[in-house]
DOVEX-274319 format. One record per atom (N, C-alpha, C): residue number from 1; residue in one letter; x, y, z. Coordinates in steps of 0.1 Angstrom, whole numbers, plus 5000, padded with zeros to 4 digits. Example, Ala and Ser with C-alpha at 12.3 -4.5 7.8 and 13.67 -1.06 7.14 Angstrom:
2
> seq:type:x:y:z
> 1:A:5132:4943:5078
> 1:A:5123:4955:5078
> 1:A:5132:4967:5078
> 2:S:5128:4978:5071
> 2:S:5137:4989:5071
> 2:S:5129:5000:5079
//
This chain:
200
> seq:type:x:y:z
> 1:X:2282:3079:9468
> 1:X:2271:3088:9472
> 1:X:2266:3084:9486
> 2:X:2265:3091:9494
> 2:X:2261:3095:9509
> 2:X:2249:3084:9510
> 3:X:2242:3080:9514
> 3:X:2226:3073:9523
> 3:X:2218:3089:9526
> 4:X:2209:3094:9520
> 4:X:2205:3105:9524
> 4:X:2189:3100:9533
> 5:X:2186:3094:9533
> 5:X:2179:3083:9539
> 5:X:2180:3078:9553
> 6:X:2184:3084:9565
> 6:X:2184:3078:9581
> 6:X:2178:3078:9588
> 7:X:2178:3067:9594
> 7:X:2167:3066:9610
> 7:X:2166:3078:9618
> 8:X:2155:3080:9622
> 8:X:2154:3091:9631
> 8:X:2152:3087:9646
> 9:X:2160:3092:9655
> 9:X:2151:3089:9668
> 9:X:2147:3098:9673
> 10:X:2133:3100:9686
> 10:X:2122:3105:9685
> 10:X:2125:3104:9705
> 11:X:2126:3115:9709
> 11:X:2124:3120:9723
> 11:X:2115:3112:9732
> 12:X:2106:3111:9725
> 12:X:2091:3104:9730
> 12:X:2092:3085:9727
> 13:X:2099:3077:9733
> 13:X:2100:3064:9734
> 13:X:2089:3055:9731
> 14:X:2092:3040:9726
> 14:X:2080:3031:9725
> 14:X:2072:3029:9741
> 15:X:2085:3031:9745
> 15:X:2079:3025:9762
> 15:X:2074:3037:9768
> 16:X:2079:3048:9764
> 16:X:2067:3057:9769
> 16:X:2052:3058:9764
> 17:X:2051:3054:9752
> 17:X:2039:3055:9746
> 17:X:2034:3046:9751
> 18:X:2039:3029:9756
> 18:X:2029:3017:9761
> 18:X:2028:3024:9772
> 19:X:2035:3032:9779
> 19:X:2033:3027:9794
> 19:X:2019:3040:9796
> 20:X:2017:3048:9786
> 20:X:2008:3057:9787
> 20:X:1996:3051:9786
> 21:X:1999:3042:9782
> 21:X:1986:3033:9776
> 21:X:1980:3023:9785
> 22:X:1989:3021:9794
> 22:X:1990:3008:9806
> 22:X:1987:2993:9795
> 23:X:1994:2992:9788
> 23:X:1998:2980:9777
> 23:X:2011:2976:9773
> 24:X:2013:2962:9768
> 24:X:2025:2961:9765
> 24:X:2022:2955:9752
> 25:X:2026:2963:9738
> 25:X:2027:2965:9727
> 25:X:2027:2953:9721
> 26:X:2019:2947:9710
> 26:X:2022:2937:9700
> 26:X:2015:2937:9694
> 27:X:2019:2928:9684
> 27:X:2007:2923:9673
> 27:X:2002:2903:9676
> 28:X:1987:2904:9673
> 28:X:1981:2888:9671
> 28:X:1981:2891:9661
> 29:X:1984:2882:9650
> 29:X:1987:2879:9639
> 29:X:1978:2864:9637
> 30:X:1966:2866:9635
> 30:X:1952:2860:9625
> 30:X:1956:2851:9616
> 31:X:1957:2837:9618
> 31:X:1962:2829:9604
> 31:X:1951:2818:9600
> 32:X:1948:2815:9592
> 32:X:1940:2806:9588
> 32:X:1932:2804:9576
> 33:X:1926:2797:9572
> 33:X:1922:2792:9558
> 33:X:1907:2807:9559
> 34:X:1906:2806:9548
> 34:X:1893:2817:9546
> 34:X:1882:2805:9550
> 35:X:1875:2816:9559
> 35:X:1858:2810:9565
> 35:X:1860:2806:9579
> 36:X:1880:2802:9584
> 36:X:1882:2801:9596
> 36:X:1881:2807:9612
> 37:X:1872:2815:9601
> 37:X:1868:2826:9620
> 37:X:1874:2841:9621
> 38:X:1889:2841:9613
> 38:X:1896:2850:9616
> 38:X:1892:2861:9619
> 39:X:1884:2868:9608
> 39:X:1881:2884:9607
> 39:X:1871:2885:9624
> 40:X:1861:2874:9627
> 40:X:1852:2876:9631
> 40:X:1857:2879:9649
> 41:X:1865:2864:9652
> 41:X:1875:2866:9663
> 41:X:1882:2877:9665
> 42:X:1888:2887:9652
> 42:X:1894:2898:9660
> 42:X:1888:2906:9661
> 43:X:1878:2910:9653
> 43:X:1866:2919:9660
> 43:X:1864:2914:9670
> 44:X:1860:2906:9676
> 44:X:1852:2901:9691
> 44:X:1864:2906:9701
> 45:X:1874:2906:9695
> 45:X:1889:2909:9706
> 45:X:1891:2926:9710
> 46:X:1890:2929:9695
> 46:X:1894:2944:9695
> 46:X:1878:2951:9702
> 47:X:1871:2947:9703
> 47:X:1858:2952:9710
> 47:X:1858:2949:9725
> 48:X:1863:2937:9729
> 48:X:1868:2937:9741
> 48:X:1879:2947:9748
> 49:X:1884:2946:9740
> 49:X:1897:2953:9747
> 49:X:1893:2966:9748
> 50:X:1885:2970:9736
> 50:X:1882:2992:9733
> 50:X:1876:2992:9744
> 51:X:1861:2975:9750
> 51:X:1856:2983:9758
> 51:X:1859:2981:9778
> 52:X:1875:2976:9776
> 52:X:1880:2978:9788
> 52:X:1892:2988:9790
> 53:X:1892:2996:9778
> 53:X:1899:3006:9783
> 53:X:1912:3010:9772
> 54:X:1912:2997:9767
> 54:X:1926:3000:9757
> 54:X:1926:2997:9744
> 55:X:1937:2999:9738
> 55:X:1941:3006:9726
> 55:X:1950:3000:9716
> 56:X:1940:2995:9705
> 56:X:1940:2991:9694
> 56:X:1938:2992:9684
> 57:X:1941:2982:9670
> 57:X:1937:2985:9658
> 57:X:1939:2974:9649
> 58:X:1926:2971:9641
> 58:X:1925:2958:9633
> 58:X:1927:2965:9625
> 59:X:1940:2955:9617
> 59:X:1943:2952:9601
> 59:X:1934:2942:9591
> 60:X:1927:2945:9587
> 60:X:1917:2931:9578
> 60:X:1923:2931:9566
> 61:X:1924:2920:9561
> 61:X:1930:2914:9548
> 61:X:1918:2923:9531
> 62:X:1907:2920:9536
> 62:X:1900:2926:9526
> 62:X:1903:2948:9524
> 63:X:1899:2949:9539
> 63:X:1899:2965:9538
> 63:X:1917:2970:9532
> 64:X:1923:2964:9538
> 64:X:1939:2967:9533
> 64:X:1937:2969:9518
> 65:X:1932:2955:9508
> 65:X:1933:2956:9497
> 65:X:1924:2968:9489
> 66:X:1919:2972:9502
> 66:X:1908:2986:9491
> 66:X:1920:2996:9489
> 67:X:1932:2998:9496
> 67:X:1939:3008:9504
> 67:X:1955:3003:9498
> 68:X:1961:3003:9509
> 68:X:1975:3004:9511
> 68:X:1980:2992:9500
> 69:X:1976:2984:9497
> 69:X:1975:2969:9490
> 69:X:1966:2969:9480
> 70:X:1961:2980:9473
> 70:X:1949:2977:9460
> 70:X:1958:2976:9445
> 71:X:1969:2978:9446
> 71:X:1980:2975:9436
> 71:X:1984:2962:9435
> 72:X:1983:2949:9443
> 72:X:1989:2940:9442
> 72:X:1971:2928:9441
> 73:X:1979:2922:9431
> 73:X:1966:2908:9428
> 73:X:1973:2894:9442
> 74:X:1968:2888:9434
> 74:X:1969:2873:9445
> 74:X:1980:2862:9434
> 75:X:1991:2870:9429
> 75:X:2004:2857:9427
> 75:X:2013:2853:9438
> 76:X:2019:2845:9438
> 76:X:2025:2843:9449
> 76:X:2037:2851:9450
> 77:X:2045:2861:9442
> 77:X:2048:2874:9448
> 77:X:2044:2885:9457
> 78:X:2028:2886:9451
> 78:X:2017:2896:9452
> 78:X:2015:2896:9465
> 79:X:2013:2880:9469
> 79:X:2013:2876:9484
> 79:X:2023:2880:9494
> 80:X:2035:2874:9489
> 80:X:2044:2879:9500
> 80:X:2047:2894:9501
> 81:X:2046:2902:9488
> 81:X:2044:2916:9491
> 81:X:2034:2922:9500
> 82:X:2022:2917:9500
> 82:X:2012:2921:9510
> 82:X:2012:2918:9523
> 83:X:2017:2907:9522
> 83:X:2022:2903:9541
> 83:X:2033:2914:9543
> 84:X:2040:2913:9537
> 84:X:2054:2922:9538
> 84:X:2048:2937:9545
> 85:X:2042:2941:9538
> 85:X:2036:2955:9536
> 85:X:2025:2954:9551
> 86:X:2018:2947:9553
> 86:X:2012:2946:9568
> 86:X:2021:2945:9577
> 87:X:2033:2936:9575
> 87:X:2039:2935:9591
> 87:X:2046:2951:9591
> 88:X:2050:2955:9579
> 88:X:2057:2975:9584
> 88:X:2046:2979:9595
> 89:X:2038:2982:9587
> 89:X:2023:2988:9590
> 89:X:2023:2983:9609
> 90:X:2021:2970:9611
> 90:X:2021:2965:9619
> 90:X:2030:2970:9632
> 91:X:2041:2973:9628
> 91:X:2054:2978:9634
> 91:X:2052:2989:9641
> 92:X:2049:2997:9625
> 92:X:2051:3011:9631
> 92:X:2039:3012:9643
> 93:X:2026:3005:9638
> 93:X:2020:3005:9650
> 93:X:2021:3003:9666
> 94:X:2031:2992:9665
> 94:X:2031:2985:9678
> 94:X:2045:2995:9687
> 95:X:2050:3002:9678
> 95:X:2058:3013:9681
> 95:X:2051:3025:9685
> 96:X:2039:3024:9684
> 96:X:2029:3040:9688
> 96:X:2024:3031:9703
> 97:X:2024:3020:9700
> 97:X:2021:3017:9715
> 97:X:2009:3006:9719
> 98:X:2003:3002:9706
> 98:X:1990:2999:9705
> 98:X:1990:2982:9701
> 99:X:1983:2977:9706
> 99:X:1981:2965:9706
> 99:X:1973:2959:9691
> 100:X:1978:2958:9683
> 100:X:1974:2951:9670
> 100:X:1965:2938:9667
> 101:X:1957:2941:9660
> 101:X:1950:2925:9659
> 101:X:1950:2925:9638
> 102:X:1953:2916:9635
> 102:X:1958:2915:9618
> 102:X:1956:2901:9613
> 103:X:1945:2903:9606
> 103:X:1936:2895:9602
> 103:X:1935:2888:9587
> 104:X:1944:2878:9586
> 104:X:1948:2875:9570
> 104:X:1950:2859:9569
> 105:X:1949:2852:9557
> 105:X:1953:2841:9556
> 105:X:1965:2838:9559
> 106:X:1972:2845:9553
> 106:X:1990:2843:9550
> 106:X:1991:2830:9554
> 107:X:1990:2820:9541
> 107:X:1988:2808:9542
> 107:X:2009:2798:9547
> 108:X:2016:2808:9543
> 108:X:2031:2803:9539
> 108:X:2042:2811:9555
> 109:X:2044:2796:9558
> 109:X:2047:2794:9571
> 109:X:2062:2813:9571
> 110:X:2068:2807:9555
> 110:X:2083:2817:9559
> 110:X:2077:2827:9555
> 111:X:2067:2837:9551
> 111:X:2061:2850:9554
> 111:X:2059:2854:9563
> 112:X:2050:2845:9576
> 112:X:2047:2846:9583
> 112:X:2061:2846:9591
> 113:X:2071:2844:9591
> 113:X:2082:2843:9600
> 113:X:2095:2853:9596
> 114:X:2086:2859:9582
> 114:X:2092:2873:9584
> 114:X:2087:2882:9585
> 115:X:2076:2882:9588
> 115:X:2074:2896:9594
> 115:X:2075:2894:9610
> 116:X:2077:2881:9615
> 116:X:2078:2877:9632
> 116:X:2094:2883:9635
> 117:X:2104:2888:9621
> 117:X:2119:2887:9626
> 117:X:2117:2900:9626
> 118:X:2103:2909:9624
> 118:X:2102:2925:9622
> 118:X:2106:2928:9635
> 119:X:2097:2918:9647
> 119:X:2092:2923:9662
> 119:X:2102:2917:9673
> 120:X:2103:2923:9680
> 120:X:2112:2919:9691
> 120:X:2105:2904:9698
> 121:X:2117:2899:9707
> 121:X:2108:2884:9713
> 121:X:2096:2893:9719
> 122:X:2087:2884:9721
> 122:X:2072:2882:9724
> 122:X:2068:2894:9722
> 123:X:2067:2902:9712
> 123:X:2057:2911:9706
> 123:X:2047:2906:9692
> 124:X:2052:2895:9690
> 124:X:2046:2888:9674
> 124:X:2041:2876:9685
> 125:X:2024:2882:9682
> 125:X:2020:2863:9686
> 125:X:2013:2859:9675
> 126:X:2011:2847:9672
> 126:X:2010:2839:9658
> 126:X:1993:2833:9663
> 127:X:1985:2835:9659
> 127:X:1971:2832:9666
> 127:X:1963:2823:9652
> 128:X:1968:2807:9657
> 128:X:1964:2798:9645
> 128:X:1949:2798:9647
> 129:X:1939:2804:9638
> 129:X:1925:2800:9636
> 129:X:1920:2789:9628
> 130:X:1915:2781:9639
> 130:X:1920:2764:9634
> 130:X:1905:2758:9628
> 131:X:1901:2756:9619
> 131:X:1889:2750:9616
> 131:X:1889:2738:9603
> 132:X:1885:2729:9603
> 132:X:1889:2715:9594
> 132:X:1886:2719:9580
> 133:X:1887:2721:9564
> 133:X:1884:2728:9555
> 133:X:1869:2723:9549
> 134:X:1862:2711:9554
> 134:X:1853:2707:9553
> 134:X:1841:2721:9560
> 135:X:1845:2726:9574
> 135:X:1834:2732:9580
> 135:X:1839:2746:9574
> 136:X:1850:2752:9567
> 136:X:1856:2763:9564
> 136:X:1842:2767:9548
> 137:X:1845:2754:9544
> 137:X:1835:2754:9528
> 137:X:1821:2754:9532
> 138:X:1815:2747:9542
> 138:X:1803:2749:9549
> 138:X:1797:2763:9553
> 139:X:1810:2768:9561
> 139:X:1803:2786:9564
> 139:X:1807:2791:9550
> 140:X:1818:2792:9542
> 140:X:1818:2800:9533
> 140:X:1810:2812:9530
> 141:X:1810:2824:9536
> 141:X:1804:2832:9541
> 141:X:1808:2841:9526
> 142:X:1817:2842:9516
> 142:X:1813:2845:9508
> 142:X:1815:2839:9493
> 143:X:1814:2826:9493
> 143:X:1806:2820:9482
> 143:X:1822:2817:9475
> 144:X:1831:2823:9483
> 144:X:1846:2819:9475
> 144:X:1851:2806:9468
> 145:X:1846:2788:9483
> 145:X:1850:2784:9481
> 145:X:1842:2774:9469
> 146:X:1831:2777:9466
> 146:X:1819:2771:9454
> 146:X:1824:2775:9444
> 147:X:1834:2789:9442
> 147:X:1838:2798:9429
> 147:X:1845:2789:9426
> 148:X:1858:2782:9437
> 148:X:1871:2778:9435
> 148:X:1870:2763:9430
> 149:X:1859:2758:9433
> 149:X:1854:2746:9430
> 149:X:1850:2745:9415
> 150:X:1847:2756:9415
> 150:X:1843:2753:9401
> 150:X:1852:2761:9388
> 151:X:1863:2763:9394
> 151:X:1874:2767:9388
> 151:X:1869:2785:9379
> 152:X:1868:2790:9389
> 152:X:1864:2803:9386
> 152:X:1874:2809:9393
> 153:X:1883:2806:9404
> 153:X:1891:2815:9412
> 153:X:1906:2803:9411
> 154:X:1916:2808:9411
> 154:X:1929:2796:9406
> 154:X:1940:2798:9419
> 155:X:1945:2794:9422
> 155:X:1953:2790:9433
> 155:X:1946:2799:9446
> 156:X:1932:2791:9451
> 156:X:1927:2794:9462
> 156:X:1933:2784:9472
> 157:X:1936:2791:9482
> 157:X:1939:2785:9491
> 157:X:1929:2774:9499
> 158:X:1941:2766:9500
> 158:X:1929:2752:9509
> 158:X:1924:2745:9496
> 159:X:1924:2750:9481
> 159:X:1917:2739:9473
> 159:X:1931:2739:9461
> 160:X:1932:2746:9455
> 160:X:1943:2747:9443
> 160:X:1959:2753:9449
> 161:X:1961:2758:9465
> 161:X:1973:2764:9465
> 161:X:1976:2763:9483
> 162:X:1983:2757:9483
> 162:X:1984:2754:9503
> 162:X:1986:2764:9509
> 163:X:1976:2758:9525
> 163:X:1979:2764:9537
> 163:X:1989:2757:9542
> 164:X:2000:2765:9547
> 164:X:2005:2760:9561
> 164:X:2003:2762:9569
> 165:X:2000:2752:9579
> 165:X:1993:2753:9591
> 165:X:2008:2760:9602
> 166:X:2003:2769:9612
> 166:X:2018:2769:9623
> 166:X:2021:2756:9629
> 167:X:2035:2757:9631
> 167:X:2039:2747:9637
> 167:X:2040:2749:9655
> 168:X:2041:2761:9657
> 168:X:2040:2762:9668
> 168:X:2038:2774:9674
> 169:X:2025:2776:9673
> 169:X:2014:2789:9672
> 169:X:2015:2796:9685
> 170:X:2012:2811:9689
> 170:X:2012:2814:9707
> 170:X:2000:2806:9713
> 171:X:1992:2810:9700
> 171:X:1976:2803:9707
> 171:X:1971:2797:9697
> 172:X:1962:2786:9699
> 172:X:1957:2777:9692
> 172:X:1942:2778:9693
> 173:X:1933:2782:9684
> 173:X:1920:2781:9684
> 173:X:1908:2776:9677
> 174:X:1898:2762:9681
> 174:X:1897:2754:9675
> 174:X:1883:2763:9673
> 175:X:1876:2773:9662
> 175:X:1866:2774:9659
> 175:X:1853:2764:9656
> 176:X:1862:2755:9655
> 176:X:1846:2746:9650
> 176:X:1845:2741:9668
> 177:X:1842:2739:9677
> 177:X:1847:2736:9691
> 177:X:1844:2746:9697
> 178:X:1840:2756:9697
> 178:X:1839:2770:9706
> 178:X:1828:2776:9701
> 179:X:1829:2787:9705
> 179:X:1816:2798:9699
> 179:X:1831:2812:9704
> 180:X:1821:2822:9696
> 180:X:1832:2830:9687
> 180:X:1836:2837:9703
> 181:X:1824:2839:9710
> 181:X:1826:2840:9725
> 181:X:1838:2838:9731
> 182:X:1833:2828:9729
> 182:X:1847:2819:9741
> 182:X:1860:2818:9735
> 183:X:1861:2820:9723
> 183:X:1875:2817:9710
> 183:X:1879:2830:9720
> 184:X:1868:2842:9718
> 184:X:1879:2854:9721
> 184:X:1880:2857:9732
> 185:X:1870:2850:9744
> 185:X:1874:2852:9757
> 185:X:1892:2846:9760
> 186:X:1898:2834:9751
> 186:X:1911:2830:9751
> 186:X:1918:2836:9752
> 187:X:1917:2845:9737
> 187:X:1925:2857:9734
> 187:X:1931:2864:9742
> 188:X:1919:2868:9750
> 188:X:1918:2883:9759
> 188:X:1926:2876:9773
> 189:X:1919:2862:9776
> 189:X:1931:2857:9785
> 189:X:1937:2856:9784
> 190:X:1946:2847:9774
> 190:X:1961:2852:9773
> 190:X:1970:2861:9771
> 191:X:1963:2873:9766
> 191:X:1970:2881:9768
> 191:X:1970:2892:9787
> 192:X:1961:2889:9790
> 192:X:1960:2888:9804
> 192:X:1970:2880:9812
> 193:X:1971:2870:9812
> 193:X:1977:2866:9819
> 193:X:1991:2863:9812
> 194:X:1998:2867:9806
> 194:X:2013:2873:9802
> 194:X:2013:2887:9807
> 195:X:2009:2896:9806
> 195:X:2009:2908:9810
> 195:X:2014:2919:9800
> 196:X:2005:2915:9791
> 196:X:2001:2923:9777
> 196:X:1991:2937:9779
> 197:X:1980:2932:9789
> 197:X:1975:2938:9797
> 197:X:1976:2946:9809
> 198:X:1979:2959:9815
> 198:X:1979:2958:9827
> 198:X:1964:2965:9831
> 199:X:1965:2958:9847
> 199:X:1951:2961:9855
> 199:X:1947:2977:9855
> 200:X:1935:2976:9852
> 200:X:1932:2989:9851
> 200:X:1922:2993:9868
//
């Protein structure tokens, strides 16, 4: 039986869509232990960027799961199906043209390096949000890591089920060391000065 199922191609190009945009398409891809800054950093990014002109869209780990991912729990299947399911999402995005920011633990280095085999070279940047799990439990901004301590929540990451840290991240950001400011003024420069950005 036939594949009734084929790619389509589409008149209207990826490169025409960046170039409409005066951007060059990718995803930051947010990694880090919960309380590490992540969610807060890519807001501070995606607000920079809206308010110089260009064109984006945060993936948050929480809102996904209200949505596209409210079917899957937190086993370690569950997991790699939800990364899985962001880097598509992610794709199709960066194929409309638009600069992605995606905001998740995704603690396991080979998840993380498949959804990197989604995107062509340097459209996947790996944006390690780096903070020691001592000051991660200190902000604990929502009471997760006190739950996990007290054996209320079971293979939480960073206490009962590992992070892997990247081994060799595009950018490295030491949250406890910075202010949320200057983490995302990084951001915004590196992608500036690659030419992710163009001058407006």
């Amino acid at each position: 039986m036939l594949n009734a199922v084929q790619w389509h191609h589409h008149q209207v190009s990826r490169d025409d869509r960046a170039a409409q945009k005066s951007q060059k398409p990718c995803v930051l891809w947010f990694t880090g232990l919960s309380g590490a800054g992540k969610s807060t950093l890519a807001n501070l990014v995606e607000q920079n960027l809206f308010a110089h002109g260009y064109h984006s869209f945060l993936l948050d780990g929480d809102n996904v799961r209200h949505g596209l991912n409210k079917d899957l729990g937190f086993s370690d299947a569950d997991r790699v199906e939800n990364i899985r399911r962001i880097g598509e999402v992610a794709k199709l995005m960066t194929d409309s043209g638009l600069i992605v920011l995606s905001a998740f633990i995704s603690p396991f280095e080979r998840d993380r390096a498949l959804v990197r085999d989604l995107f062509a070279d340097h459209e996947f940047l790996e944006v390690y949000v780096d903070a020691p799990l001592d000051v991660c439990e200190r902000r604990d901004p929502k009471g997760l890591y006190k739950r996990a301590r007290a054996g209320q929540i079971r293979d939480f990451t960073g206490i009962d089920s590992e992070y892997q840290p990247p081994s060799h991240p595009d950018i490295h950001i030491r949250t406890d060391n910075l202010s949320s400011t200057q983490c995302a003024e990084r951001v915004v420069q590196y992608l500036k000065l690659r030419g992710y950005l163009k001058d407006r």
